[in-house]
N, C-alpha and C positions, 0 to 999 in steps of 0.2 A: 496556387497549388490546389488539388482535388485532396482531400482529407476524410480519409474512410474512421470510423472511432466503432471500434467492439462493445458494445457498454449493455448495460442491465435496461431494463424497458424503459422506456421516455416517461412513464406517468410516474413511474418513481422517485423521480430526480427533485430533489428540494432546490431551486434555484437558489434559494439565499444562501447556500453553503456547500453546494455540489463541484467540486474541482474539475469533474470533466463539462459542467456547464459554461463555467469559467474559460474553458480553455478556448472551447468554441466560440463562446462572443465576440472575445479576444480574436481569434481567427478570420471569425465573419467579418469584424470591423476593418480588418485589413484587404478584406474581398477574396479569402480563399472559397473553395466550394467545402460545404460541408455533407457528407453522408456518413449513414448512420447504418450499424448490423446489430441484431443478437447473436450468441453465439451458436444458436443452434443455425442459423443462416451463412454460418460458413463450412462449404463443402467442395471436397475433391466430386468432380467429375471426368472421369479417364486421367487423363496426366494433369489436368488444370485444378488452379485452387479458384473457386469461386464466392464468391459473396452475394446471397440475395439483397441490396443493398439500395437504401431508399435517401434520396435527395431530402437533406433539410435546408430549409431556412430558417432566420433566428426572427421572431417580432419581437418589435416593442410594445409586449403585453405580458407581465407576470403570471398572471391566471391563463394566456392560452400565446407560450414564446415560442410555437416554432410549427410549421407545416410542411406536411411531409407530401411525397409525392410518390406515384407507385412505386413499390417493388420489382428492381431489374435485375437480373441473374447478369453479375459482372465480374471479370478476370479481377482479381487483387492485384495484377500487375498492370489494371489503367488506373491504380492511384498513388500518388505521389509520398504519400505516408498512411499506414494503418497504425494507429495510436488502438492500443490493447487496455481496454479500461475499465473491464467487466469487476466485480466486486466479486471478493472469497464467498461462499468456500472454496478452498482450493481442493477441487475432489478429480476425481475420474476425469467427470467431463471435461473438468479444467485443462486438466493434462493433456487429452485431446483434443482440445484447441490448441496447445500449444504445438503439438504434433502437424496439424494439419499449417499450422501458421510458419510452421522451420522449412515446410516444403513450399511453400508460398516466398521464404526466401530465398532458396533455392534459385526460383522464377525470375528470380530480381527485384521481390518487393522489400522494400523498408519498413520495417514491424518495429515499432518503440512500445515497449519495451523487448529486447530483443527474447524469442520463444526459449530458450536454451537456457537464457540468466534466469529467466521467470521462473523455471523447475528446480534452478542448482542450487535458489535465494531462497530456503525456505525462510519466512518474516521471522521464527523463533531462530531457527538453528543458525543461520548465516550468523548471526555475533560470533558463533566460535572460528572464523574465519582471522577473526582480531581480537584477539583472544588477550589483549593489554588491555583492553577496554570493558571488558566485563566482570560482571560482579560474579562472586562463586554459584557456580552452575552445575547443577546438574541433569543429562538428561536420560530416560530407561521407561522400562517399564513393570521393573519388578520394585513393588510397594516395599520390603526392607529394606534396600537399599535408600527411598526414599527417607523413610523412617529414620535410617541414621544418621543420613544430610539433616533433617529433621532435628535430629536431636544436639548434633554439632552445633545449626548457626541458631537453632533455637524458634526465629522468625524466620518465614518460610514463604515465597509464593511460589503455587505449585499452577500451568495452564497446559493448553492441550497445544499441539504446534500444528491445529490446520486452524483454527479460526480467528476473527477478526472482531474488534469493537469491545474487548474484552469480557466477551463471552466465554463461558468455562473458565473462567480465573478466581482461583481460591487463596484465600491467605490463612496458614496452619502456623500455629505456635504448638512449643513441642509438649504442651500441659492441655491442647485444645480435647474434649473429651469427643469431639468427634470426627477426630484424626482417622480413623480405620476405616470408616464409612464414606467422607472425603475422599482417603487412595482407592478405595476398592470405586465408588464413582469417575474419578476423574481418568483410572487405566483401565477403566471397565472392566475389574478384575482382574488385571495381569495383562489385558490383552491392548493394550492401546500406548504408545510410546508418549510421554509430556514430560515437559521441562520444568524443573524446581529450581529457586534463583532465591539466595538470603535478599531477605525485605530491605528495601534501601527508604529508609526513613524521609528522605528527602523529598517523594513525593507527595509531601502535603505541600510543597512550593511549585510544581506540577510535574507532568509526563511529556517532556519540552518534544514536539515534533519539529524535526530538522528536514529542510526539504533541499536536495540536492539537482540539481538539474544540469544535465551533460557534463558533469564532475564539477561545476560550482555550486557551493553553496548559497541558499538565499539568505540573504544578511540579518534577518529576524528567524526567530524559532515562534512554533505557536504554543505553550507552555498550558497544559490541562490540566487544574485543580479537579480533582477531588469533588462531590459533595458533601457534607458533611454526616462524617460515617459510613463514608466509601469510601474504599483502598483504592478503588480503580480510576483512573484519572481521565478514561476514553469520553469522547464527545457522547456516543450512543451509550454511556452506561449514565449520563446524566453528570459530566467534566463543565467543569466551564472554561471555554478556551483565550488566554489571556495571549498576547503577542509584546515580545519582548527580543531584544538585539542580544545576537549571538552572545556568551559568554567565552575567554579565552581559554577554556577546556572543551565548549563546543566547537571552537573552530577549530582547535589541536583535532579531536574525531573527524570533521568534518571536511578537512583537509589530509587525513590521514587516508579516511574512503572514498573521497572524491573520484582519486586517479581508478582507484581500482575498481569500483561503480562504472564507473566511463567504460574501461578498456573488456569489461566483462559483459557491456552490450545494455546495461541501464539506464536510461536517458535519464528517468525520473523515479528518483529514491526518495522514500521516507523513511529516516533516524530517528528514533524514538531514544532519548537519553532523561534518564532520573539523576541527578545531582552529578557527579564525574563516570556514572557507568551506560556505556552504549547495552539497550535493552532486546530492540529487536532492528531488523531492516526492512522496512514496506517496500514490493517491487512489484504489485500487482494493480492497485487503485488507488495512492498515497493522495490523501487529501487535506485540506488544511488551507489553502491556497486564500480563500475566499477572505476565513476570518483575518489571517496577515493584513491582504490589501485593503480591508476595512478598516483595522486598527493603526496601520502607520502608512498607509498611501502607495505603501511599494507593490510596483506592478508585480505581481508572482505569476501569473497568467501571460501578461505579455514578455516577462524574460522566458518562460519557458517558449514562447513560438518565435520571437527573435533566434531561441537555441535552436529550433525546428528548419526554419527558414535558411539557419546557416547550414544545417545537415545537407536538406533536399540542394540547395543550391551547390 
């Protein structure tokens, strides 16, 4: 297969823990082609969607894994799959790729994750989709209303619903003396819509990533402690990512969104679950993949292109 991947600049990418690195090895090893875009490299020209789009190859060399070959201005619809793997934020320009990628299906190209689910999933607001699985939520942008979620569950985290690695996430108790300065920061005065969710205790045992692929789940979660004295359990907030086998209330969620993940054009979902509450849904760059396969063997990388392989075929 010819395998086009949207992704954030190659110098970026931390090999030992990067899922769209993974996915590619995994690929190359099988002898797909691999090319590579950013997304300011994907553009309409008259009715065609194009991709400035550069051949890689993978080495075997940590410090310098992969070489690149010129920049060819090529139809989206000479590759067999465009894997969409660019990291949030998810702003404007996001949106606009996704834009340009719905008419690119149009053409007959295969986009995973599909351009349409990637807008409708936002990571915060999609839980209210399943709405059995979530902890008391609230979301708005007027600070009293907060305030009084607030003062009901007592404990409180309050984040913003464009970003990722849990940046802008705050946790307010209703006696915290600097609760006013908090909402006015985090709606930027009124004007900025974020989600507030009663603290669910559980996360000092971790923030279990579920990763779903073509509506199965991967039979391990990767569970992110905490450091100590952090609420936030994200790998880039400084989590330590522990990998452990499904629990029978992960797989009740994860069997519950599998089908609907699938049939809504999500190839690859990441389920963020704290103790029995589904927290968020990743549908943009879900990652995790790496530490799994290091901790228990299971291929996470090559079930997802077996799922790939069976699609394009």
């Amino acid at each position: 297969m010819r395998l086009a991947f949207i992704l954030d600049p190659l110098e970026h990418i931390k090999t030992y823990k990067d899922s769209t690195f993974a996915i590619m090895r995994a690929a190359a090893a099988r002898g797909h082609a691999l090319f590579v875009m950013e997304q300011q490299d994907v553009i309409l020209r008259g009715d065609q969607v194009t991709g400035l789009a550069r051949k890689l190859d993978m080495l075997d060399d940590d410090r310098h894994w992969y070489a690149l070959a010129e920049a060819a201005a090529t139809p989206l619809a000479a590759f067999d799959a465009v894997l969409m793997r660019k990291d949030p934020p998810f702003d404007m320009e996001y949106v606009f790729s996704t834009y340009l990628l719905e008419l690119a299906e149009a053409q007959g190209v295969r986009i995973f994750n599909k351009p349409r689910a990637i807008r409708d999933y936002n990571e915060k607001l999609a839980i209210a989709k399943f709405p059995r699985f979530m902890a008391p939520t609230l979301v708005t942008r007027q600070p009293e209303l907060i305030r009084a979620f607030i003062a009901e569950h007592r404990d409180v985290i309050v984040k913003p619903l464009d970003a990722m690695g849990g940046a802008g996430v705050f946790r307010i108790t209703a006696l915290d003396v600097n609760l006013n300065v908090i909402l006015e920061t985090v709606t930027e005065l009124g004007r900025r819509t974020i989600m507030a969710q009663r603290y669910i205790p559980e996360i000092a045992q971790g923030d279990k990533r579920i990763l779903i692929i073509d509506g199965e789940a991967v039979p391990y979660a990767l569970a992110r402690i905490p450091k100590a004295g952090e609420t936030r359990g994200n790998l880039a907030a400084g989590g330590t990512g522990v990998a452990q086998a499904l629990s029978p209330r992960d797989r009740e969620i994860a069997a519950a969104l599998g089908p609907a993940l699938k049939a809504a054009g999500l190839f690859l979902a990441g389920l963020d679950v704290i103790g029995d509450y589904l927290t968020e849904i990743n549908v943009t760059s879900p990652t995790g993949m790496q530490e799994i396969t290091a901790q228990t063997g299971f291929d996470v990388a090559g079930m997802l292109v077996d799922a790939l392989e069976r699609k394009i075929q």
